[in-house]
NUVO-238528 format. One line per field, with one value per residue: x, y, z of N, C-alpha, C, O in turn. Coordinates in steps of 0.001 Angstrom, whole numbers. Layout:
<pts>
n_x = c(X, ...)
n_y = c(Y, ...)
n_z = c(Z, ...)
ca_x = c(X, ...)
ca_y = c(Y, ...)
ca_z = c(Z, ...)
c_x = c(X, ...)
c_y = c(Y, ...)
c_z = c(Z, ...)
o_x = c(X, ...)
o_y = c(Y, ...)
o_z = c(Z, ...)
</pts>
This chain:
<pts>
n_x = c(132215, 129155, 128077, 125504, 123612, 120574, 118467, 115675, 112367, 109290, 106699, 107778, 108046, 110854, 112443, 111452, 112168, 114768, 115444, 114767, 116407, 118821, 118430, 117969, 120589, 121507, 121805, 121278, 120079, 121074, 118218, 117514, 114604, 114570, 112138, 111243, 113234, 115348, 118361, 121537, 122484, 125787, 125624, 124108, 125289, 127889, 126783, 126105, 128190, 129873, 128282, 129162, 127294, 125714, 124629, 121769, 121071, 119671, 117924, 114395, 111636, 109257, 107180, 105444, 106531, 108593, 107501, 105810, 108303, 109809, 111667, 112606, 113700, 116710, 118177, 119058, 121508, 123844, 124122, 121450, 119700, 120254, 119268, 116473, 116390, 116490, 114630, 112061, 112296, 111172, 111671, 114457, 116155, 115282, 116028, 118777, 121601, 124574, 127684, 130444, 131876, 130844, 128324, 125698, 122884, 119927, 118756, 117707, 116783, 118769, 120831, 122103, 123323, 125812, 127033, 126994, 128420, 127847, 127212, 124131)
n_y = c(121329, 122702, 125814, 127978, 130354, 132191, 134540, 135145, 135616, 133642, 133902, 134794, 133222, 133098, 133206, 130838, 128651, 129078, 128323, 125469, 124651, 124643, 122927, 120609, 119878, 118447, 120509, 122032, 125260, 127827, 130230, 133507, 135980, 137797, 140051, 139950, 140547, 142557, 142671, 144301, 147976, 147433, 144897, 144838, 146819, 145223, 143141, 144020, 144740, 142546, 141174, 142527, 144056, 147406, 149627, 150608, 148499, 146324, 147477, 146600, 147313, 147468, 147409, 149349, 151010, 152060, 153382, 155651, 157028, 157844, 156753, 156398, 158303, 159251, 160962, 159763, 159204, 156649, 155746, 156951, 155623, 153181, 153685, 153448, 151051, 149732, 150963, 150365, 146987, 145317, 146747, 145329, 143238, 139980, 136428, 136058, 134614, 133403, 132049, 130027, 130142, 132456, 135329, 136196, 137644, 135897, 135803, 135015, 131993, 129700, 130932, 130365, 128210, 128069, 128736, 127067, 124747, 121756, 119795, 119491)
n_z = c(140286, 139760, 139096, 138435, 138022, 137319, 136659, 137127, 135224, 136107, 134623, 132270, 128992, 127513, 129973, 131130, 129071, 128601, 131793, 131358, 129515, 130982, 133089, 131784, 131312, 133334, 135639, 138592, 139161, 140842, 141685, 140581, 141467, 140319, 140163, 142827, 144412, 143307, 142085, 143225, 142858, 142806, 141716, 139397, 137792, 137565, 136396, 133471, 133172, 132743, 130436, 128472, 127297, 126073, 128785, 128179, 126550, 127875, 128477, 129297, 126454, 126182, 128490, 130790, 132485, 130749, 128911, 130189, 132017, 129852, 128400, 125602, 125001, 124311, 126324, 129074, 130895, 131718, 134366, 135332, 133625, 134900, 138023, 137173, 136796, 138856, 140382, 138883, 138738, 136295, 133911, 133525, 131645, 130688, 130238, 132712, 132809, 134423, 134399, 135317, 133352, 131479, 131409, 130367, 128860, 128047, 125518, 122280, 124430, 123661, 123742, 126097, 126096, 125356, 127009, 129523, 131574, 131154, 128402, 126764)
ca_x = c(131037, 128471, 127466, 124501, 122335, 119226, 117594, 114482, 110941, 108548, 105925, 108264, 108156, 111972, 112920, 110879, 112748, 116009, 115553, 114886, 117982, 120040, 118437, 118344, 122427, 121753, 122418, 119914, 120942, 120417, 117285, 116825, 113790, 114650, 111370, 110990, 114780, 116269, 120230, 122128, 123403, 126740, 125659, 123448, 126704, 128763, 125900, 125828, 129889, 130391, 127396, 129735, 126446, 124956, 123373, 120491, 120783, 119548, 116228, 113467, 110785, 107473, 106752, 104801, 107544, 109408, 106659, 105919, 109238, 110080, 113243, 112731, 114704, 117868, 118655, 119455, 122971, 123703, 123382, 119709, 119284, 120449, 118394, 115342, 115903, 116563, 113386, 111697, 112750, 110144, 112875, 115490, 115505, 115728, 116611, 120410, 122713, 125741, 128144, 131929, 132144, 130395, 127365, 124755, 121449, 119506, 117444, 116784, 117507, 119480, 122252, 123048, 123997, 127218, 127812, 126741, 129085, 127794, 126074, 122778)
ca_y = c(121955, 123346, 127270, 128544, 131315, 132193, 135758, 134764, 135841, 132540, 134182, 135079, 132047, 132849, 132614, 129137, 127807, 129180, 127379, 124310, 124007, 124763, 121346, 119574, 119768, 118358, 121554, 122614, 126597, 128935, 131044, 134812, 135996, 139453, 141084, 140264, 140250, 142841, 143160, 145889, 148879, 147260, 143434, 145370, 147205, 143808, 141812, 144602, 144614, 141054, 140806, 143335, 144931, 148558, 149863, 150910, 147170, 145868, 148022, 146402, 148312, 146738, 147471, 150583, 151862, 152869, 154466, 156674, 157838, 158380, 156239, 156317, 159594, 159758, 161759, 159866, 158425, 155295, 156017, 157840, 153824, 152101, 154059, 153543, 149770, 149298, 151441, 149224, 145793, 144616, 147308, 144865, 142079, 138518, 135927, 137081, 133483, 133502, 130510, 130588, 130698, 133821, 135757, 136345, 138268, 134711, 136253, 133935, 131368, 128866, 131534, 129434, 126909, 129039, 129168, 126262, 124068, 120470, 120043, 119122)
ca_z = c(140849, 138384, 139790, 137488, 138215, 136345, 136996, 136456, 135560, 135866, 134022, 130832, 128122, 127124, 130886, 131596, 128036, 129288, 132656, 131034, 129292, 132021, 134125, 130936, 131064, 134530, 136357, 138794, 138936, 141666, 140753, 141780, 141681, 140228, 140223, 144461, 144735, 142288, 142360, 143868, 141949, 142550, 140927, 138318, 136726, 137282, 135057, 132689, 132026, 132324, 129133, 127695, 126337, 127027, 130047, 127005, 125709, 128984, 129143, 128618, 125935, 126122, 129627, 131060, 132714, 129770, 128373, 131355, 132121, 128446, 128357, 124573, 125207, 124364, 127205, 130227, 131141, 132663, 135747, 135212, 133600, 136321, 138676, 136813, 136493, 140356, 141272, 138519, 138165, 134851, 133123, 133444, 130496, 131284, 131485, 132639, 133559, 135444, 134906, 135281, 131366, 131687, 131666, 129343, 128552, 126937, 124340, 122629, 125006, 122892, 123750, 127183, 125709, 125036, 128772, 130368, 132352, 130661, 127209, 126550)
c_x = c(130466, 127813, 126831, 123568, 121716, 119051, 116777, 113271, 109650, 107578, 105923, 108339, 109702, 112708, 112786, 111980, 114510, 116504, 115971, 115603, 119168, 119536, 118665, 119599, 122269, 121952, 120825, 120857, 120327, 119328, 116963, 115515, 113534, 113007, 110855, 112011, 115918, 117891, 120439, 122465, 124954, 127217, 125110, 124526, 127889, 128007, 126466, 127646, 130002, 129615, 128758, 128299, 126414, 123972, 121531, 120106, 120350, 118069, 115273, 112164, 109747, 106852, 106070, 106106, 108566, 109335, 106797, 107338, 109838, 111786, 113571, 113567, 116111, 118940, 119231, 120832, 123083, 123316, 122199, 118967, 119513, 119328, 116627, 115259, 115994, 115330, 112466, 112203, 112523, 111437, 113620, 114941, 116277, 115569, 118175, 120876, 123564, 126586, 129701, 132487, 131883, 128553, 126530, 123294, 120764, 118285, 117877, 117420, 118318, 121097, 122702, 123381, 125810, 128105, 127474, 127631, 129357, 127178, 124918, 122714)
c_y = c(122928, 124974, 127709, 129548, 131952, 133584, 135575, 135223, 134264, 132902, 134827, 133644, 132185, 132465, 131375, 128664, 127751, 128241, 125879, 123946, 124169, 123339, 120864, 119090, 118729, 119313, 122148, 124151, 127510, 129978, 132393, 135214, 137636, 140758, 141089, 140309, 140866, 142748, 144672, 146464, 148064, 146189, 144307, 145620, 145981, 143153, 142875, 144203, 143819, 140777, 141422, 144073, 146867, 148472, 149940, 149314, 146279, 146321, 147210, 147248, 148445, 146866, 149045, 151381, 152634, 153890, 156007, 157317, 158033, 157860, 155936, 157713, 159885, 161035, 161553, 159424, 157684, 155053, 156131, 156040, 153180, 152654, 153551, 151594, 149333, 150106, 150525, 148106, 145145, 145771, 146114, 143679, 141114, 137428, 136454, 135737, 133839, 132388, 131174, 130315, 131707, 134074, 136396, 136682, 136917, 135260, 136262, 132706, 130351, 129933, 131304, 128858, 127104, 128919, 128197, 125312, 122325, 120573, 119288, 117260)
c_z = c(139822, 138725, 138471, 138329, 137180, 137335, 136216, 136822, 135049, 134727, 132598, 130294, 128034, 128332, 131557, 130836, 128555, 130707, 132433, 130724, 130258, 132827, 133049, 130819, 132652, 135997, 137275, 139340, 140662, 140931, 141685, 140719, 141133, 140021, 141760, 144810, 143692, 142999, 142851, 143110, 141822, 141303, 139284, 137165, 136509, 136040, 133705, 132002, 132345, 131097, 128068, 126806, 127537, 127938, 129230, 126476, 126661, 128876, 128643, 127767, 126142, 127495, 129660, 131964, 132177, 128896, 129306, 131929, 130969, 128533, 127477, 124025, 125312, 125232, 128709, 130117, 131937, 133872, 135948, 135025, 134790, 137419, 138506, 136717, 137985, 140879, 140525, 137935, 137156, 134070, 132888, 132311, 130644, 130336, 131355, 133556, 133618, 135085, 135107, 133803, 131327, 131763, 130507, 129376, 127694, 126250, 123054, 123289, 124504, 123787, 125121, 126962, 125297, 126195, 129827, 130621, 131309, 129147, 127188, 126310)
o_x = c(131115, 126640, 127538, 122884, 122343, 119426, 116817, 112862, 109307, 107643, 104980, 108695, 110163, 113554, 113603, 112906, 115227, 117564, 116901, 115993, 120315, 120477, 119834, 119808, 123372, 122185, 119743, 122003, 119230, 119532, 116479, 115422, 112629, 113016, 110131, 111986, 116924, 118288, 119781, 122959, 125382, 128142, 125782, 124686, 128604, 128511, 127303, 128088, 131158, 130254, 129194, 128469, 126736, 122970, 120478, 118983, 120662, 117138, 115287, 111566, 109207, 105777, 106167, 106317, 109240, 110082, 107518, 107132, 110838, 112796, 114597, 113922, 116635, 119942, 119686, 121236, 122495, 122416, 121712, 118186, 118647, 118420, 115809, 114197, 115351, 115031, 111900, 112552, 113379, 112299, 113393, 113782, 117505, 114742, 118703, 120634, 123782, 126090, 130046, 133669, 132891, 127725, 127099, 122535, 121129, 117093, 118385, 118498, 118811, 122124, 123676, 124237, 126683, 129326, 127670, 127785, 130418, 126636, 124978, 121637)
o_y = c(123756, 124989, 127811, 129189, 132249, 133647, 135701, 135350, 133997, 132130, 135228, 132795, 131189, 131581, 130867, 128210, 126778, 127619, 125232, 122889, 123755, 122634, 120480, 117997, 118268, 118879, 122514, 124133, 127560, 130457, 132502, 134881, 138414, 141970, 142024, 140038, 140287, 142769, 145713, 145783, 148044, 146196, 144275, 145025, 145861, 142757, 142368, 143695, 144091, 139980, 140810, 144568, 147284, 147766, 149463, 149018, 145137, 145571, 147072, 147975, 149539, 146270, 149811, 152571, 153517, 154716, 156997, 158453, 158694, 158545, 155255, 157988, 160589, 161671, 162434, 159297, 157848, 154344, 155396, 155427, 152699, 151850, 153359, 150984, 148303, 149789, 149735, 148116, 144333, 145037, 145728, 143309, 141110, 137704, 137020, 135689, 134803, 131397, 132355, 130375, 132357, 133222, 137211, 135913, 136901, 135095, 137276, 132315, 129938, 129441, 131969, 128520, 126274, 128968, 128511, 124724, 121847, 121641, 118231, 116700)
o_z = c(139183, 138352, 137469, 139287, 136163, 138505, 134992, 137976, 133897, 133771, 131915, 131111, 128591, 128201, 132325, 131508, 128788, 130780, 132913, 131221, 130091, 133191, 133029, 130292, 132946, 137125, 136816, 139789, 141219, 139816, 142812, 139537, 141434, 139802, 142103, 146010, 143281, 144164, 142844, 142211, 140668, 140490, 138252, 136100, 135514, 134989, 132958, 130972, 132667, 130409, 127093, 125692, 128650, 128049, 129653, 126068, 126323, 129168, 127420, 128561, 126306, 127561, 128702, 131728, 132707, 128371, 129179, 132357, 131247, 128694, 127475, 122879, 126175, 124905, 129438, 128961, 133007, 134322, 136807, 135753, 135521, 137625, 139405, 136591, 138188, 142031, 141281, 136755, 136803, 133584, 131742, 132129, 130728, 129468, 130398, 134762, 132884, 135621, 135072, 133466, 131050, 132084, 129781, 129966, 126518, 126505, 122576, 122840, 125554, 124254, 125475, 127780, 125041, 126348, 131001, 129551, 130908, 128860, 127816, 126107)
</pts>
């Protein structure tokens, strides 16, 4: 049994490309919807330490929300992040798959192919 999940934004190019290779394996994935369906504080800190990256290596930059609360500030602490990516969800940087290989931030998406169940 093939379990894939995609946190996905339709309207990002790296998350469409990412999609695609996950059916291309055959796999059709569960898809959340994370900007009408963010994660919980609890899943949020699970994704984050299963990537093994930082709470900081997660933010997204390029958005207006990062601007406006000045999260170019070396001043908050994880928590303060987490907060700020569960009140805004466009923070969070996608796409973020799930398999039981593990879990991965795909940027650039080629880097599912690491974690996907079948190969291409």
């Amino acid at each position: 049994m093939n379990n894939v999940t995609i946190y996905h934004n339709p309207a990002c190019g790296t998350s469409r490309n990412t999609l695609a290779l996950i059916r291309n394996c055959g796999t059709e994935p569960a898809i959340i919807y994370y900007l009408e369906t963010p994660p919980s504080r609890d899943e949020l800190v699970k994704l984050i330490a299963d990537m093994g990256i930082t709470v900081r290596g997660l933010l997204r930059k390029n958005v207006e929300p990062y601007e406006q609360q000045g999260l170019s500030d070396d001043i908050f602490t994880d928590e303060q992040l987490i907060g700020f990516m569960l009140r805004y969800p466009i923070l969070i940087n996608r796409p973020i798959v799930v398999t039981a290989i593990g879990t991965r931030l795909c940027r650039p998406s080629e880097v599912v192919l690491e974690i996907l169940p079948s190969a291409q």
